[in-house]
N, C-alpha and C positions, 0 to 999 in steps of 0.2 A: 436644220430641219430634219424631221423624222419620218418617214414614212412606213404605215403601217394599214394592211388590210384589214379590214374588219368584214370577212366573210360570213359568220353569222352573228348572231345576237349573243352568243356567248364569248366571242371576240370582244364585242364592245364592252361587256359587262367584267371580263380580261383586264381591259385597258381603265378602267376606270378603279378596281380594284388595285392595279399597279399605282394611277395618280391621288386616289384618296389619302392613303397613306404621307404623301410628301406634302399634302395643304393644311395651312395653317391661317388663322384671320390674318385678315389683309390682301390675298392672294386674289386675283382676278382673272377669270378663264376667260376668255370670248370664243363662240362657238358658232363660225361661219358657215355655210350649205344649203345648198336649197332645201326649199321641203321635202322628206322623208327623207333626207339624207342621216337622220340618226341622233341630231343635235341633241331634242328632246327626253330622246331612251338615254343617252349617254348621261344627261344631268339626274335625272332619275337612281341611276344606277351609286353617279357620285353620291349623290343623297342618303342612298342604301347603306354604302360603304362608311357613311360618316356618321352612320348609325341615329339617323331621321326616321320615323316609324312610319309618318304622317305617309299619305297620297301626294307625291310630288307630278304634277300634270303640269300644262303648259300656262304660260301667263298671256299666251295672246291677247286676250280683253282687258286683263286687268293690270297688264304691263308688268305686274314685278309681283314677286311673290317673297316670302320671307318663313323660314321654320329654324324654328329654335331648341329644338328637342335632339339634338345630335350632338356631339363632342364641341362642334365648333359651329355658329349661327351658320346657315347657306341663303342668301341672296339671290334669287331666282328672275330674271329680268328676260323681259322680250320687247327686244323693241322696233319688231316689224311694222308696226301700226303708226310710230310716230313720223311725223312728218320733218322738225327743224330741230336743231339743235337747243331750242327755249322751252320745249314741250319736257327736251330730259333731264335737263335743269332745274324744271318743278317737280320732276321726281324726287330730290334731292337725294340724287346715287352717290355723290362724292363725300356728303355728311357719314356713309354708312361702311364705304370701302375696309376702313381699316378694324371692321369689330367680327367680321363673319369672311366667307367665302364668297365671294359672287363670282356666279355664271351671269354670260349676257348672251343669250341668242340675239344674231343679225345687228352684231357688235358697228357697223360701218357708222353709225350716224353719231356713234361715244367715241371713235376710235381719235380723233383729233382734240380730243376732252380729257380722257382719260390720261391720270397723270402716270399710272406703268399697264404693262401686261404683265402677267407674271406666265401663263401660258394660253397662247394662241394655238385655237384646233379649227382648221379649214376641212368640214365633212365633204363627202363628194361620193354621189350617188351615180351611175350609167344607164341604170334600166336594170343590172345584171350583178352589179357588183359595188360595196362600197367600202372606202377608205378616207383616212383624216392623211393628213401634215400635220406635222405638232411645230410649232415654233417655241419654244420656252426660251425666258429669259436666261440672264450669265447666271444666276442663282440656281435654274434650274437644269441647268442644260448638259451637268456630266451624269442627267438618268436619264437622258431621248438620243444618248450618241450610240 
């Protein structure tokens, strides 16, 4: 595990610009924290960095978002709204894992579904100040040591 502060907005948009570079289809981020902890602005940034031109905004209502105009497809999911584990399985996320990048805000209800992580980011906000944890897999894990 890594730990890294993300003191301002140029921090995170740092951090995303270091992990854009290392993703390739098939890769799945999940992107735990409460709200305003950063989740959102982080996938944004990935987006940027992956060269998506589009408006990347939150999929809170519409659960999943999808752009294709970047080097490699990004997967944009949110699934604070769902409730059981049959609701994400009509999503049909696991059909799509291996063609693009997926991020999943408020990954807990896929996390026992999900067949890898390839990097897990825990945001975490005080009031005052905020920071991730990165957990990456063995594939990824000699650029978070």
């Amino acid at each position: 595990m890594k730990t890294i502060d993300l003191l301002t907005e140029q921090d995170t948009i740092d951090l995303a610009r270091y992990i854009a570079p290392l993703l390739k289809a098939g890769d799945v981020l999940t992107l735990s924290g409460d709200l305003g902890s950063g989740k959102t602005f982080f996938t944004k940034e990935i987006g940027r960095e992956l060269g998506i031109q589009e408006q990347i905004d939150s999929p809170s209502f519409v659960l999943f978002k999808e752009y294709h105009c970047g080097r490699v497809p990004l997967f944009h999911l949110d699934l604070y709204r769902l409730k059981n584990e049959g609701e994400l399985l009509d999503l049909g996320l696991f059909d799509m894992l291996e063609s693009g990048v997926t991020l999943i805000e408020w990954p807990e209800l896929a996390e026992n579904l999900l067949p890898y992580q390839s990097i897990r980011l825990q945001f975490h906000f005080d009031g005052n100040k905020r920071w991730v944890e990165i957990f990456p897999d063995s594939e990824h894990e000699l650029y978070f040591t």
